[in-house]
C-alpha positions as CSV (number, residue, x, y, z in Angstrom):
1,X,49.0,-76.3,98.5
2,X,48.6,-72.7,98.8
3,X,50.7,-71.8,95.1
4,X,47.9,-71.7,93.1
5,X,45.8,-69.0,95.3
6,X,49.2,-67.1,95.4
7,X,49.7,-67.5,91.5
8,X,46.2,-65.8,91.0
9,X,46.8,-63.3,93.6
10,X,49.7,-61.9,91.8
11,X,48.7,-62.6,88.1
12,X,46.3,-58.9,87.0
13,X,42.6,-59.4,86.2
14,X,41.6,-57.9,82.7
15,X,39.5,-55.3,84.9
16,X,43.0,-54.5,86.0
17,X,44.9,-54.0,82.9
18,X,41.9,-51.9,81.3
19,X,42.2,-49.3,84.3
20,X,46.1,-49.1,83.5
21,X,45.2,-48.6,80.2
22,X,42.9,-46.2,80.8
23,X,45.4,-44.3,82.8
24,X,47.6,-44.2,80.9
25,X,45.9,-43.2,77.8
26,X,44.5,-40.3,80.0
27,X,48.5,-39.7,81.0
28,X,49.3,-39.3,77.3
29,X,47.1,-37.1,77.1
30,X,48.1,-34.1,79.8
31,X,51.3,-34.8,78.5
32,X,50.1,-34.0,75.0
33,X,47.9,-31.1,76.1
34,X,51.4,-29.7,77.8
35,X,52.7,-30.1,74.6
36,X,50.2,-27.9,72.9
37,X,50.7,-25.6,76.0
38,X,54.2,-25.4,75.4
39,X,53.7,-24.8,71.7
40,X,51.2,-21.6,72.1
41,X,52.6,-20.3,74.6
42,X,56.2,-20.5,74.5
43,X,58.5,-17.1,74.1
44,X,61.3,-18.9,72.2
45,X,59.5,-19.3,68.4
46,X,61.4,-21.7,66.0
47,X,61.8,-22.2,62.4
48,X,58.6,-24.7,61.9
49,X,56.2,-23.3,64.6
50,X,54.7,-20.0,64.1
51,X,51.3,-19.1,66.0
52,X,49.3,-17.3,63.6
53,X,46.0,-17.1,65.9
54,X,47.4,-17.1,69.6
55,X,44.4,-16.5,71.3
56,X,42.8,-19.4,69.6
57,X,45.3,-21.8,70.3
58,X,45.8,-20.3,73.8
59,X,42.4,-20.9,74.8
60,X,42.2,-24.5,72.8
61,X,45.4,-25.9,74.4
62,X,44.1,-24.2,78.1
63,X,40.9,-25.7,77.9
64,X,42.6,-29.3,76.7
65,X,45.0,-29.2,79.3
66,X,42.1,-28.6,81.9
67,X,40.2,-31.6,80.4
68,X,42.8,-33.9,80.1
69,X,43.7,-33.1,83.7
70,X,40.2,-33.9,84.8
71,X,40.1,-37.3,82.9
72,X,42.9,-38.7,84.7
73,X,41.9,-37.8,87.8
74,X,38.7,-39.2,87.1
75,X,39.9,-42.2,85.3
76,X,38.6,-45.3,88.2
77,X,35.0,-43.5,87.7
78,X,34.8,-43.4,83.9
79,X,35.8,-47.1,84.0
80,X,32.4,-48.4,84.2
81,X,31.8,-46.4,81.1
82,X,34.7,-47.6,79.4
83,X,33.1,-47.2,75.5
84,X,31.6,-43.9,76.2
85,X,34.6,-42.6,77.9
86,X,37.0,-43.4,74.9
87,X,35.1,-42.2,72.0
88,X,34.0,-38.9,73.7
89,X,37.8,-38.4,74.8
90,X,39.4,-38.8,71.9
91,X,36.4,-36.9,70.0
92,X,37.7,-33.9,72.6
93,X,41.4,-35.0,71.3
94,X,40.5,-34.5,67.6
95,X,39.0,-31.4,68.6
96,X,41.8,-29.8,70.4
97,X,44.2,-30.8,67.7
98,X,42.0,-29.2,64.9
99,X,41.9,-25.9,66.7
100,X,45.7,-26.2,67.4
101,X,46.3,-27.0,64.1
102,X,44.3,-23.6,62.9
103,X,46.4,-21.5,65.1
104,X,49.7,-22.8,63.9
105,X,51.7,-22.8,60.8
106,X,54.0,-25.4,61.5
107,X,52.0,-28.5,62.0
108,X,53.7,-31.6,61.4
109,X,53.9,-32.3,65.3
110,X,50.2,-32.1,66.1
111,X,49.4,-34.6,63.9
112,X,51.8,-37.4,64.9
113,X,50.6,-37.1,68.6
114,X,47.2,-37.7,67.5
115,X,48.8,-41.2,65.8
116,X,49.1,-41.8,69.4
117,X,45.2,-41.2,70.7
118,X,43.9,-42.9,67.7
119,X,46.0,-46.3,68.0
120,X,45.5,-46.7,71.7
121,X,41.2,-46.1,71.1
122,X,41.7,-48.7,68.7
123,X,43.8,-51.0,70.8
124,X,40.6,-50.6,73.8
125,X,37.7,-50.4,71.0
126,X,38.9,-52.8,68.3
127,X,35.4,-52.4,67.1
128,X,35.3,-48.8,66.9
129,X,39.0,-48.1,65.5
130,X,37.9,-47.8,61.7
131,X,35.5,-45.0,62.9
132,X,38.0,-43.4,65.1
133,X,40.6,-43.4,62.4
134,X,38.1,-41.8,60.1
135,X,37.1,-39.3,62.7
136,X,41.1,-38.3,63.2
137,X,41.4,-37.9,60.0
138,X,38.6,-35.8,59.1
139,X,40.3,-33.6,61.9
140,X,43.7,-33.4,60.5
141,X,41.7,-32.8,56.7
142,X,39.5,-29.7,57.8
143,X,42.2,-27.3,59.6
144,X,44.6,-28.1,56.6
145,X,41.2,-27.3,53.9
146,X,40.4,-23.9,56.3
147,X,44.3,-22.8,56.1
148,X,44.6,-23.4,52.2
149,X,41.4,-21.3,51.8
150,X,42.1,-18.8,54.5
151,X,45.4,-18.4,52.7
152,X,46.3,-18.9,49.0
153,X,49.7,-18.0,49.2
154,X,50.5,-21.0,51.8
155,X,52.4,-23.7,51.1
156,X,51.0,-26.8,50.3
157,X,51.7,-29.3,52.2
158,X,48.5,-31.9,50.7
159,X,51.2,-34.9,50.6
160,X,51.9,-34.7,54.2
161,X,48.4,-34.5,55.2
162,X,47.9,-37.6,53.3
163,X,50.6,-39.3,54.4
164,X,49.2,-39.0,58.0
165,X,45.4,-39.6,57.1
166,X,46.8,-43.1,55.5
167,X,49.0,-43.3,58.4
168,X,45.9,-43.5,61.0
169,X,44.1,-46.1,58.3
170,X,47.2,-48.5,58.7
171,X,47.7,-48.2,62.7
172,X,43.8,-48.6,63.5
173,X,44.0,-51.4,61.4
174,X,47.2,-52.9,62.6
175,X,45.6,-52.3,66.6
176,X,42.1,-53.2,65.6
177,X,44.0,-56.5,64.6
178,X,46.5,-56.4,67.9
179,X,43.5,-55.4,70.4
180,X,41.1,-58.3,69.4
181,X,43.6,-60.8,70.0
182,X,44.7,-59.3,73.3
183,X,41.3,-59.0,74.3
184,X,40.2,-62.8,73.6
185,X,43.9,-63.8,75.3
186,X,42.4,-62.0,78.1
187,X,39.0,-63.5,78.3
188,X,41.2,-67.0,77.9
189,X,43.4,-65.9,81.0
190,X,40.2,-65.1,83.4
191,X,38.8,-68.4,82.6
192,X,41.8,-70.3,83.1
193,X,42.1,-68.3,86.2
194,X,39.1,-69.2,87.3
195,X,39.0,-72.6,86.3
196,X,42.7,-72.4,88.7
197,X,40.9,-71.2,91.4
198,X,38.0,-73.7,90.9
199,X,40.2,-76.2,91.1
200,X,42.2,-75.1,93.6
201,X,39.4,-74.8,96.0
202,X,38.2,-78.6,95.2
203,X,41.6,-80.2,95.9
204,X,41.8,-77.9,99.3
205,X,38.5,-79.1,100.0
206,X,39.2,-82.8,99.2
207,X,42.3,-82.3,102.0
208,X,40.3,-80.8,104.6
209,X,37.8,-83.6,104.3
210,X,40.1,-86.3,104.4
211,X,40.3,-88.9,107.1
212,X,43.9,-89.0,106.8
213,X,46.0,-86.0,109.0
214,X,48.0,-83.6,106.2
215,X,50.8,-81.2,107.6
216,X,52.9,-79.7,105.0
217,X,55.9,-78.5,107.2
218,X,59.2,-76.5,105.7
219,X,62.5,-76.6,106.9
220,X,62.3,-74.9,110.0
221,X,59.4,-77.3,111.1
222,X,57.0,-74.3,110.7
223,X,53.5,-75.7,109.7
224,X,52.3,-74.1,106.8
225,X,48.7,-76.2,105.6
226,X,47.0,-78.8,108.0
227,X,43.9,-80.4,107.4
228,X,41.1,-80.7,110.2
229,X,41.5,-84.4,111.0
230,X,45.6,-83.5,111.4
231,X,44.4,-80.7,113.8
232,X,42.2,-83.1,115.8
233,X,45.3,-86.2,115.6
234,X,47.5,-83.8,117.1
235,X,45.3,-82.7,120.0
236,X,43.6,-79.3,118.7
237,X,46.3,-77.1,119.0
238,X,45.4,-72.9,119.5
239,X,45.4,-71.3,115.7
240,X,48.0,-69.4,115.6
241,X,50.3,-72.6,117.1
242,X,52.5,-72.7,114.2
243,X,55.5,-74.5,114.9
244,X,55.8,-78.3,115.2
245,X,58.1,-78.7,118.1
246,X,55.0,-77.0,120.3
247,X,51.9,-78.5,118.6
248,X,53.5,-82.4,118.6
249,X,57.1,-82.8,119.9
250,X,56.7,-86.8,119.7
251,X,55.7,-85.9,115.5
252,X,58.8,-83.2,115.5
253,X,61.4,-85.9,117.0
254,X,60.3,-88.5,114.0
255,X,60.1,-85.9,111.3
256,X,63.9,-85.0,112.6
257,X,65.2,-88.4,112.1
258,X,63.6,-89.1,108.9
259,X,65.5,-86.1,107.5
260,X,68.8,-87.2,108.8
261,X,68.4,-91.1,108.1
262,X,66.1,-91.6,106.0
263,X,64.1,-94.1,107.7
264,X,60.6,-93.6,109.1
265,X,59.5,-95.1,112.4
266,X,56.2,-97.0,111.6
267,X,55.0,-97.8,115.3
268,X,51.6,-96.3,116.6
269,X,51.7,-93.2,118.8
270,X,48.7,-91.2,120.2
271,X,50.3,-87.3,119.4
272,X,48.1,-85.7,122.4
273,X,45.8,-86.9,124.9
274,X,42.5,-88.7,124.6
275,X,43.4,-88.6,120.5
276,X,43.6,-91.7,118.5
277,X,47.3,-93.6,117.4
278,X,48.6,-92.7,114.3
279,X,51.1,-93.6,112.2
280,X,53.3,-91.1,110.3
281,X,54.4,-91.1,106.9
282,X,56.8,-88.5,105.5
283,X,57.4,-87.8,102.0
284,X,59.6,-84.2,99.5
285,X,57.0,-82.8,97.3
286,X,60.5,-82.5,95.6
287,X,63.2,-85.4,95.4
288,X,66.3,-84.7,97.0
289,X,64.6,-82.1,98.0
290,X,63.8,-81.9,101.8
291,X,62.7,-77.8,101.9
292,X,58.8,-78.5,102.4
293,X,57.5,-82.1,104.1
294,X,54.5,-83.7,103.8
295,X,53.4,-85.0,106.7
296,X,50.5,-88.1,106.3
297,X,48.7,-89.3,109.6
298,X,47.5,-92.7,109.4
299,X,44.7,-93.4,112.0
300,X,45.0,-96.8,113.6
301,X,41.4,-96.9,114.5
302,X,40.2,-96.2,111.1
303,X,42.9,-98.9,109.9
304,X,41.3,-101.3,112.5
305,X,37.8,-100.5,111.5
306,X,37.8,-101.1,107.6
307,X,39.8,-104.4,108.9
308,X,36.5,-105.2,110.3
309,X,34.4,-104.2,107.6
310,X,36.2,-106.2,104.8
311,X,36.0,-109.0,107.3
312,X,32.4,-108.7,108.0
313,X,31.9,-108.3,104.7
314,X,33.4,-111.7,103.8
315,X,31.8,-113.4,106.3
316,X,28.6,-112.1,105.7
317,X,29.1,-113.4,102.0
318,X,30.1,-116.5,103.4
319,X,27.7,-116.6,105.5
320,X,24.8,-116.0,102.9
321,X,26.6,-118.8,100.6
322,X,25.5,-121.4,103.7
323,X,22.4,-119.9,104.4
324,X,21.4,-120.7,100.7
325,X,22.5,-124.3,101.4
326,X,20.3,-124.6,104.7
327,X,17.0,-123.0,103.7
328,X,16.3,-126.7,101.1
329,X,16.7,-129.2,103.7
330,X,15.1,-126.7,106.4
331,X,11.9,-126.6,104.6
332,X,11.9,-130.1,103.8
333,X,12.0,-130.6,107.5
334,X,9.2,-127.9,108.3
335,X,7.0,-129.4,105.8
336,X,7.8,-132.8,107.0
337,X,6.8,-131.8,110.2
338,X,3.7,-129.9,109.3
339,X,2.6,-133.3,107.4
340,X,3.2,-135.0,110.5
341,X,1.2,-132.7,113.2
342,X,-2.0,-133.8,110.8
343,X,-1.6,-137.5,111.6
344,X,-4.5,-138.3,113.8
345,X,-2.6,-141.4,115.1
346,X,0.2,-139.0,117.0
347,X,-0.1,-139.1,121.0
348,X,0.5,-136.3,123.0
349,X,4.3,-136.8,123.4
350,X,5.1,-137.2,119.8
351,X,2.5,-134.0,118.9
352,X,4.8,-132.0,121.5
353,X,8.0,-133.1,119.7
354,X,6.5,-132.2,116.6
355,X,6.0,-128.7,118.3
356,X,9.4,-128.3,119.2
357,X,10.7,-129.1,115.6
358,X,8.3,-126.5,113.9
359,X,9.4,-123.9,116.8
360,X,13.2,-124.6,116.0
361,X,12.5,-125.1,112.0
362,X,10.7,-121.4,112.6
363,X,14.0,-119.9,114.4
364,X,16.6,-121.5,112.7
365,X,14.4,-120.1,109.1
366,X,14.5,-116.6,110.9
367,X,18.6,-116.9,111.2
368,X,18.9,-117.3,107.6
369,X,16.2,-114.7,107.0
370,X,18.6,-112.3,109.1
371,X,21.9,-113.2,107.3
372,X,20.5,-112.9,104.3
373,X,19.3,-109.8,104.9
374,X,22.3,-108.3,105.8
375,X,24.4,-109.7,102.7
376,X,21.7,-107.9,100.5
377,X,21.7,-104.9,102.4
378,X,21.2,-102.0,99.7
379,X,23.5,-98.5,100.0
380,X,21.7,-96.1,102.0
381,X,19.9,-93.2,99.6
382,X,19.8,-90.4,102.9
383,X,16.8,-87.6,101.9
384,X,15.2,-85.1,104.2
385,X,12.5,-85.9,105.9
386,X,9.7,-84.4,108.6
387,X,10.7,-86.6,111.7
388,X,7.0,-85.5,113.0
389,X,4.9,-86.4,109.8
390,X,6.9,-89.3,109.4
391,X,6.7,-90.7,113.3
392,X,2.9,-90.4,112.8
393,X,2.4,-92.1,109.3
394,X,4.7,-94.9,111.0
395,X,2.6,-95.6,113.7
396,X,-0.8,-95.5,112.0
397,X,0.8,-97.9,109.5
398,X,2.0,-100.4,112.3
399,X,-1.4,-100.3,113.7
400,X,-3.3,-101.2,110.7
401,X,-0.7,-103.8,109.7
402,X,-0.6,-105.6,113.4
403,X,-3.3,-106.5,115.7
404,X,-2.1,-105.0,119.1
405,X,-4.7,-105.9,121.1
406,X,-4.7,-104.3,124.8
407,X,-1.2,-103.1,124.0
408,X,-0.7,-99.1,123.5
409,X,1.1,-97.6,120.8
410,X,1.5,-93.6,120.5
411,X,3.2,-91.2,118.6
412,X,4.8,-87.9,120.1
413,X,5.9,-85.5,118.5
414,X,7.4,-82.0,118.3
415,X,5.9,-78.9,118.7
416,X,7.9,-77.3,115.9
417,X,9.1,-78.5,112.3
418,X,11.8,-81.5,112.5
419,X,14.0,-82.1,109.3
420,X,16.5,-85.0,109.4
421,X,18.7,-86.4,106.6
422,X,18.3,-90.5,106.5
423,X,17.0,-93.3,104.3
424,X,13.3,-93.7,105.0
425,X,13.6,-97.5,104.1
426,X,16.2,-98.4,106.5
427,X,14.7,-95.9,109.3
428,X,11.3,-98.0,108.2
429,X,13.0,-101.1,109.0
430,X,15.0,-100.4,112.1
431,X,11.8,-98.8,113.8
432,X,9.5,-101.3,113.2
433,X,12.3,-104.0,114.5
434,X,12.3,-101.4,117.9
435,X,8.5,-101.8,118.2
436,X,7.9,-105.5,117.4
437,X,11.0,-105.8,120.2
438,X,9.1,-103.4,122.5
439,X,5.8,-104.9,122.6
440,X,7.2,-108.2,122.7
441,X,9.4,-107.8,125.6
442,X,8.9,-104.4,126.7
443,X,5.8,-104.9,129.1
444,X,5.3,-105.6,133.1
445,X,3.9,-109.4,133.9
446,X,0.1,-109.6,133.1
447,X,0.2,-106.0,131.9
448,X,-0.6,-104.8,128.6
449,X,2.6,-102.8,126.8
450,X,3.0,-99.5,126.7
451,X,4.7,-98.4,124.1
452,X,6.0,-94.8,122.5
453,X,7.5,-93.6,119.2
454,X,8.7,-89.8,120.0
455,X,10.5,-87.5,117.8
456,X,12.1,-84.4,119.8
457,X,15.0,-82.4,119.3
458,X,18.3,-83.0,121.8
459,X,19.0,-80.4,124.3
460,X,20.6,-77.6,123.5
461,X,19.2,-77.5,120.0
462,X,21.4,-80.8,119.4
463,X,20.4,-83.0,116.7
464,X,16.5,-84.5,115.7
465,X,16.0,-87.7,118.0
466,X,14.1,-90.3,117.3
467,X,12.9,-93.0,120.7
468,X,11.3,-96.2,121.2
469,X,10.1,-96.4,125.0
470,X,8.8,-98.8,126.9
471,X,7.6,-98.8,130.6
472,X,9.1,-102.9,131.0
473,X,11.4,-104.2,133.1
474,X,14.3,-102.6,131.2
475,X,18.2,-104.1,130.3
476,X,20.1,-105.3,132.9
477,X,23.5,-103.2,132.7
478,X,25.7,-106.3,131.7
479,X,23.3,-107.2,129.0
480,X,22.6,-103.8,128.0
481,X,26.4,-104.0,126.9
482,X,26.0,-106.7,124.5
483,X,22.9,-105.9,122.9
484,X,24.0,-105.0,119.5
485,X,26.3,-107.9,119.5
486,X,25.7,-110.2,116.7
487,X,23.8,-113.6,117.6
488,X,23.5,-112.4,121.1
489,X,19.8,-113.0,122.5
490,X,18.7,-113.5,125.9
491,X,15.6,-115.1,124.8
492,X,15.3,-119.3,124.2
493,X,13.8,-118.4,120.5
494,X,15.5,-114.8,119.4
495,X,18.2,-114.8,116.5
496,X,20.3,-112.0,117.9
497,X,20.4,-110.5,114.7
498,X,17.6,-107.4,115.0
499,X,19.8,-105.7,116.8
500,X,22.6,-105.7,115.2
501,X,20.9,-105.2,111.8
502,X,19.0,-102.2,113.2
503,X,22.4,-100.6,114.5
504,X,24.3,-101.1,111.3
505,X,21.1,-99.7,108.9
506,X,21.2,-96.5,111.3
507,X,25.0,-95.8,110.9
508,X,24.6,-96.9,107.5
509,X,22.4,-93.6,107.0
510,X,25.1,-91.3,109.5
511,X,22.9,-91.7,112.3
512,X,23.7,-93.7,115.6
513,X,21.3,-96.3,117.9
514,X,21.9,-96.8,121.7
515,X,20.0,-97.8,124.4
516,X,19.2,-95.7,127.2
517,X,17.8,-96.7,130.6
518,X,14.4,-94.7,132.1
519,X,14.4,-93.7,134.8
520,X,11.5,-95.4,137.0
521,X,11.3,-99.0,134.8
522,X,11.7,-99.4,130.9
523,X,13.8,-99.1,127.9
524,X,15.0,-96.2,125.3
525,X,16.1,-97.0,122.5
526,X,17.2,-93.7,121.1
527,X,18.3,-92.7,117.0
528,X,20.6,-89.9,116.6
529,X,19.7,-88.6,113.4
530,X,21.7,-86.1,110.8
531,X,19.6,-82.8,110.8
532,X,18.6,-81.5,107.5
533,X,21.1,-79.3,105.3
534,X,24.1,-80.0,108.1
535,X,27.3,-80.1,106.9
536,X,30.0,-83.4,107.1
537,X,32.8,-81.2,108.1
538,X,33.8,-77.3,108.2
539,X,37.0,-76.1,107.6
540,X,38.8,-74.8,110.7
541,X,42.5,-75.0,110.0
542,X,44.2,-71.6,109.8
543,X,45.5,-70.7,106.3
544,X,49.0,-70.1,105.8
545,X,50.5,-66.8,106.3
């Protein structure tokens, strides 16, 4: 998992490769002003050297060797300047070859190193190379113009000069050609380099966020990349707890008996305390090839909940498939019954009757109501909200919506700003099912309720909250426990259903609903919300070394 990152590491940037370049262009050049050093200076003359102004090219080759000495050393500072840099230093080149050129008589070499300058300015300029061939040139031209006039008797060497003039023509060219290609090859390379690392960092991030554990163990069971729900499966080993054996013996002992027979051992085993089972899955990122293991931790409970969810899921489409069957004949019965109430000939025992089948019809219409609710039950669309504005606008809605009477409904709120990620819709829903519950059943005998929405933050600076509170009786423990049950209702004409609905809308938006007991008489029931901006997840798996 790591090759990629490694791949980049080692692969040079083109920032790199223009400050080698530049080096070594700047190299070239001490050696070449050496060169001229050597030439001026040296005791031993030969045949095709002869200095006929020594102090001139004394000086000139001096000065160059000074210069080029001072470009190299300052080669990572002129980098920033990288056009600048080249055309004034091989301007200074042309120059010190002209004035070389003027002190000697034998000139052929001079020349020929400058090929050099002027093909490596065109290979980092390609743009430029025509005007530093022309420039080289023009350098080469004048000393040989200035000797021929200085003296007639010399001889003419015109067709050389020539030769080397055309020469710097054909190489800028030739480079110009060469560095454009090698410059768009390296724009190509730091794109695909990125793009690399892009998507590198994706599919590392994919694995980290992934409910299923990852190890990727070598040979010598070391542990090289695990994911964070791997670290948590295996009981949240220290960081720098590299080796298998330590971190999960129980995971070590299978992983040594599928490499020696093959076979895996698919029964459920909890890796460290107070962790959920797994089931282990090994696979080669190689066949036949058992160097580096990956390692796949299977959690039971997640197994076991999307079990439950497909399940719920068909019956809840089941479910809404009778539903649609009942509502027909149940409002034929209602409206039957309705009819009937109007009769003036009905006695007192057939007018309660009739009350009891228009308080059932009611109930058994608020069942379907319920299921079919929760077979419609739209995705949750989470957006952040102010928990403090939005407790407030909720209750003065509910209040204009609902005659309450001598019941009390309030709002607290938060002395400070509150932002929470959820679905207002289903928060909408799920709060106003709280309050109706609340004011229903929430109150003392012969006392009006008293009823709160509060938004706070938990202690600690934990998450936003979100409460309903009553001062009632409160929930008996052992009914407390079944609360969010479906169908379960303690009351002769409840569904059973609010609850649950409520509690599946809040996880359906990552937030969580319990019920809390107060202290003194009453009821909480208590949203844990997302706050605003939080992440899912954050990486805490050490990277390889």
């Amino acid at each position: 998992m790591s090759t990629g990152a490694q791949l980049l590491d080692t692969t040079a940037s083109p920032g790199d490769i223009t400050r080698r370049e530049l080096y070594f262009f700047n190299l070239y050049r001490c050696l070449e002003a050496v060169v001229y050093v050597g030439l001026v200076f040296s005791p031993f003359a030969v045949d095709w050297v002869r200095v006929s102004r020594p102090l001139l090219g004394q000086a000139a080759s001096a000065v160059y060797l000074v210069v080029a000495l001072a470009l190299l050393v300052s080669t990572e500072r002129l980098r920033s300047r990288l056009a600048g840099t080249i055309s004034t230093s091989l301007l200074i080149d042309i120059v010190a070859a002209s004035l070389v050129l003027i002190a000697l008589t034998g000139h052929s070499l001079v020349p020929m190193m400058l090929l050099v300058n002027v093909g490596i300015a065109a290979l980092l300029l390609p743009h430029r190379a025509y005007v530093f061939a022309t420039a080289a040139a023009l350098g080469v031209a004048v000393p040989y113009a200035y000797q021929l006039l200085s003296e007639p008797g010399r001889e003419n060497n015109s067709v050389e000069t020539i030769a080397v003039v055309v020469a710097y023509f054909i190489v800028a060219a030739l480079l110009r050609y060469l560095g454009g290609h090698m410059r768009a090859a390296e724009d190509l390379a730091a794109r695909r380099g990125v793009d690399l690392l892009n998507l590198e960092q994706i599919n590392d991030l994919i694995i980290q966020r992934m409910k299923t554990g990852v190890l990727l163990v070598d040979r010598a069971n070391h542990i090289l990349r695990i994911n964070e729900s791997a670290w948590h499966l295996i009981g949240n080993p220290p960081p720098n707890q590299r080796e298998l054996g330590s971190a999960a013996p129980e995971l070590s002992r299978r992983l040594y008996h599928w490499r020696h027979t093959g076979k895996s051992d698919q029964t459920a085993v909890a890796l460290a305390h107070d962790v959920p089972e797994v089931i282990p899955r090994f696979t080669r990122l190689a066949p036949n090839d058992d160097t580096n293991v990956l390692i796949f931790l299977d959690d039971t409970s997640l197994l076991s909940r999307r079990a439950e969810e497909l399940t719920l899921s068909s019956l809840g489409r089941l479910s809404a498939s009778i539903a649609h069957e009942i509502r027909n004949p149940l409002a034929a019965i209602r409206y039957s019954a309705q009819l009937l109430a109007e009769s003036p000939e009905l006695n007192a025992e057939d007018k309660r009757l009739v009350d009891i089948i228009n308080n059932h019809c009611t109930r058994a219409n608020d069942v379907v109501e319920n299921i079919l609710q929760l077979s419609r039950r739209e995705r949750s669309r989470p957006e952040t909200i102010d928990l403090n504005a939005w407790v407030l606008a909720f209750v003065e809605d509910y209040k204009q919506s609902n005659d309450l009477g001598q019941d009390q409904l309030r709002a607290v709120t938060h002395n400070r700003t509150l932002e929470a990620m959820v679905d207002p819709q289903h928060l909408q829903q799920v709060v106003w099912n709280l309050v109706q519950n609340a004011l229903r059943y929430g109150r003392q005998p012969n006392q009006p309720a008293r009823v709160s929405v509060v938004a706070r933050l938990a202690v600690d600076k934990g998450p936003p909250l979100l409460e309903v509170i009553d001062r009632g009786p409160g929930i008996p423990p052992k009914v407390a426990a079944q609360i969010f049950e479906p169908f379960y209702t303690t009351h002769e004409y409840g569904t059973g259903l609010g609850l649950y609905l409520a509690k599946q809308m809040s996880e359906a938006s990552q937030a969580s609903l319990e019920y809390v007991p107060v202290a003194g008489g009453g009821a909480c029931f208590r949203i844990t919300l997302t706050p605003a901006g939080a992440l899912l997840a954050s990486r805490i798996a050490p990277q390889s070394a």
